[in-house]
C-alpha positions in Angstrom: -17.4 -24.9 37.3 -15.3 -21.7 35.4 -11.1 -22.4 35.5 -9.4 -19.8 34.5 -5.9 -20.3 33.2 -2.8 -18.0 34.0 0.3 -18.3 32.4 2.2 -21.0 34.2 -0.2 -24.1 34.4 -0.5 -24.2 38.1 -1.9 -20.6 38.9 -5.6 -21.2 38.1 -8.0 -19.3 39.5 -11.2 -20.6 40.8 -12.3 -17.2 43.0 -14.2 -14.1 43.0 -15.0 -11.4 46.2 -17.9 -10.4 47.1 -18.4 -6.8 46.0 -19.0 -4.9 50.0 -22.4 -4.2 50.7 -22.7 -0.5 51.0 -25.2 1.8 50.3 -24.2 4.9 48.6 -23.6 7.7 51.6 -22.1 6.3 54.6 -22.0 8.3 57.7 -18.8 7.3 59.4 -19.0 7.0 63.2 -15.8 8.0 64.6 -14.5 7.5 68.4 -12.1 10.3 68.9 -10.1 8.3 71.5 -9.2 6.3 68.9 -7.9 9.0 66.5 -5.2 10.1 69.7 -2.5 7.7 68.6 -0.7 8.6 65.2 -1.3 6.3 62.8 0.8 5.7 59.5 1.2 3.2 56.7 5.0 2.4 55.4 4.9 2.2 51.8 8.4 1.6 50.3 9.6 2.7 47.1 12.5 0.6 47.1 12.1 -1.2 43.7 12.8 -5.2 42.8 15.9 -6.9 41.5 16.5 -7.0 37.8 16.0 -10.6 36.3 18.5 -12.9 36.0 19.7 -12.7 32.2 17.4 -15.0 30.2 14.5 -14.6 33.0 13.1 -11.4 32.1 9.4 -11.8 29.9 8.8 -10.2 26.8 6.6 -6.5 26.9 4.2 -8.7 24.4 4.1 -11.1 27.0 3.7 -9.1 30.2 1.2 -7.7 28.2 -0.3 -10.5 27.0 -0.9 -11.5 31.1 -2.7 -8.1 32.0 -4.9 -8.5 29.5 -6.3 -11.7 30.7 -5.9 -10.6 34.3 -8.3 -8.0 33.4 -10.6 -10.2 31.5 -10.6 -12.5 34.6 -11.9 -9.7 36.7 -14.3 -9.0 34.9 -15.8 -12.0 34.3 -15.6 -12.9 38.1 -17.5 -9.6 38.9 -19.9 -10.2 36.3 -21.4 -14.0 38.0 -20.1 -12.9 41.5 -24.1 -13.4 42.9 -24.3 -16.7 41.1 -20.8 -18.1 43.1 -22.1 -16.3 46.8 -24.6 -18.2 47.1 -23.3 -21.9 46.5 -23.2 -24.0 49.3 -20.0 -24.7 51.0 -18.7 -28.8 51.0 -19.5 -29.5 54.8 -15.5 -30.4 54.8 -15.0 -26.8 54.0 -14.6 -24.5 57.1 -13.0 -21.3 56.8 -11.2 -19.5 59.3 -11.9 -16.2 61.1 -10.4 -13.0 59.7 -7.9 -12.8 62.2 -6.7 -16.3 62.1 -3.4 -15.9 60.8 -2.3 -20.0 61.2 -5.5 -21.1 60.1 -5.6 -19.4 56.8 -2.2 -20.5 56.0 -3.1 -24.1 56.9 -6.4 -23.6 54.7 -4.7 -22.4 51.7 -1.0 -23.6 51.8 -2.2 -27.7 53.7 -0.3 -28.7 56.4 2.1 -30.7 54.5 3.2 -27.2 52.8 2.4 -25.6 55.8 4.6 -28.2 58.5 7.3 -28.6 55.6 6.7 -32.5 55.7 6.7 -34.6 52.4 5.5 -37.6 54.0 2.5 -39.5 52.3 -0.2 -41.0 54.3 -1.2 -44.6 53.2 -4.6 -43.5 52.9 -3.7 -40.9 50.8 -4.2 -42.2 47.4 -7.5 -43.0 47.7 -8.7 -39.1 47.3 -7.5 -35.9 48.1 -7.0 -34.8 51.5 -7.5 -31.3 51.1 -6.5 -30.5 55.1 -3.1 -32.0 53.9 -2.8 -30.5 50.5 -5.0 -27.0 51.3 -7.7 -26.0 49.4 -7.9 -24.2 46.0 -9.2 -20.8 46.1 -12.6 -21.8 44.8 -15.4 -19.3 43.9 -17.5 -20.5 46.3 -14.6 -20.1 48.8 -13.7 -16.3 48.2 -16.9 -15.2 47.0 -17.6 -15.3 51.0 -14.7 -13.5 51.5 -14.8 -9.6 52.2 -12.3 -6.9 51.2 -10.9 -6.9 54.6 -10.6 -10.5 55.2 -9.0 -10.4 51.4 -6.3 -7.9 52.2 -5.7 -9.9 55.7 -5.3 -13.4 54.1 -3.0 -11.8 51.4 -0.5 -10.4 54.5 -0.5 -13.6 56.2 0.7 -15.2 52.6 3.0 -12.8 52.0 4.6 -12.9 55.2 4.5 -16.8 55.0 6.6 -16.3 51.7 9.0 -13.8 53.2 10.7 -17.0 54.8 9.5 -20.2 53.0 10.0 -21.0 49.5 7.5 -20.7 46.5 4.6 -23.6 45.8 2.3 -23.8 43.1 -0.4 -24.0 46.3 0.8 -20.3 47.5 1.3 -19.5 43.8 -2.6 -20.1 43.2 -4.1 -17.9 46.1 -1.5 -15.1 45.8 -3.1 -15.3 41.9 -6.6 -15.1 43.0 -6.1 -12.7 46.2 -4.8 -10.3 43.8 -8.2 -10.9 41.2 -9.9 -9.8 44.1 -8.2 -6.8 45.1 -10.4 -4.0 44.5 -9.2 -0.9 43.0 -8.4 1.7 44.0 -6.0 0.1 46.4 -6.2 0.9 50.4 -2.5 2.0 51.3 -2.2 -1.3 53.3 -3.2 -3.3 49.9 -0.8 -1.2 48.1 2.2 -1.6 50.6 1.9 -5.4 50.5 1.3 -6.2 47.0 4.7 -3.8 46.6 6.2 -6.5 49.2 4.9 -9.4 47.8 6.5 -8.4 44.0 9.9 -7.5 45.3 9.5 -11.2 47.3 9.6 -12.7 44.1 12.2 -11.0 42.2 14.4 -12.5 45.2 13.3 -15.7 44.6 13.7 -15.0 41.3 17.6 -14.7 41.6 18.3 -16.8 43.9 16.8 -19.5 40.9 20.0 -21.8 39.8 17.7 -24.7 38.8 15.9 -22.6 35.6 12.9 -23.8 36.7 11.0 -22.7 33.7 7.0 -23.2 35.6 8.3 -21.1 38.8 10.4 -18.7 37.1 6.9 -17.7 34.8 5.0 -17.6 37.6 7.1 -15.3 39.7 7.1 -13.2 36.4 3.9 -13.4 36.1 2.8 -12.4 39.7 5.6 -9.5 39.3 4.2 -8.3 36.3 0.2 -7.5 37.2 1.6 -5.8 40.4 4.0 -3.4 38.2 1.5 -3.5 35.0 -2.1 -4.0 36.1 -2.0 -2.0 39.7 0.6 0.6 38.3 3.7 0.4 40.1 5.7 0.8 37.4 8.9 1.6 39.2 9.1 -2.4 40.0 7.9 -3.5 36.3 10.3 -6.2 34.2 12.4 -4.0 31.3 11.2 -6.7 28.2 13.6 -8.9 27.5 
């Protein structure tokens, strides 16, 4: 199976989405009762905190990252059909759309996910991916659609805006984001906003320099400001 390698060492990417199954004119159905209540997206502009001094990445190397983000789409696109229709492990059983504690369980484990560093005795003899989640394989999210995507991303997110950074919630946000398709929906755009200003808290609130989390933070801030064109929330190079 493909692994593609991010920056830091723990946000691989095993995961593509399944392109939407439309044909080329859609005739929209629309129930006017449901257009009576206003309905609005909040987008903020508010932009993220400036790095800590010494944390801010180099322009070569923030560009450096959009390149191979870009490449990894690709690429995913490209064998998409190949990784849709591989079988699922019969462990593997993936929530419903609008199971917001089951996705975080799925992708974050429930040791991540019940904040409990406890080891099982059993648990050296293989891994236990209900306890340690499961990687966002290409068999995984290549069953995913762009709604489940964008729903799965706002349940992580809003996981995040409370719990601390893992290299488990590191991974999906990685490949959630390799499957955003562009051009954004206004939700998509309002929470990948979120999601980078997220980690340039984190990102200050650092005081052990750790050099794996701080990249990825960067890394994640810098294909929301620099691949999906927010610049406003972009890194100034170091």
């Amino acid at each position: 199976p493909w692994v593609f390698r991010a920056a830091p060492a723990h946000l691989i990417l095993f995961c593509r989405i399944e392109a939407a199954r439309c044909p080329d004119v859609v005739v929209a159905q629309i129930d006017p009762k449901k257009l009576r209540k206003k309905q609005t997206v909040s987008i903020s502009i508010s932009g993220c905190q400036p790095a800590p001094e010494g944390y801010s990445p180099t322009l070569k190397w923030q560009q450096q990252q959009v390149a191979h983000f870009s490449a990894v789409r690709q690429s995913l696109n490209k064998h998409r059909n190949h990784w849709r229709s591989q079988h699922l492990d019969s462990n593997v059983t993936m929530p419903k759309s609008e199971d917001e504690e089951g996705w975080k369980k799925f992708c974050l484990g429930e040791r991540v996910y019940s904040e409990t560093d406890a080891l099982s005795d059993n648990e050296n003899l293989g891994i236990d991916y209900i306890k340690v989640g499961f990687p966002p394989l290409l068999s995984i999210v290549s069953r995913m659609n762009q709604a489940t995507v964008t729903s799965v991303l706002e349940y992580l997110i809003s996981w995040f805006g409370e719990k601390k950074f893992t290299p488990e919630l590191g991974r999906w946000l990685y490949a959630l984001l390799a499957c955003l398709e562009k051009p954004l929906l206004p939700e998509a755009h309002s929470l990948i906003r979120q999601l980078a200003r997220r980690c340039s808290e984190v990102r200050v609130l650092e005081e052990n320099r750790n050099e794996e989390q701080i990249s990825a933070l960067n890394l994640i801030i810098c294909l929301v400001s620099r691949y999906f064109d927010q610049r406003d929330l972009a890194d100034e190079p170091s």
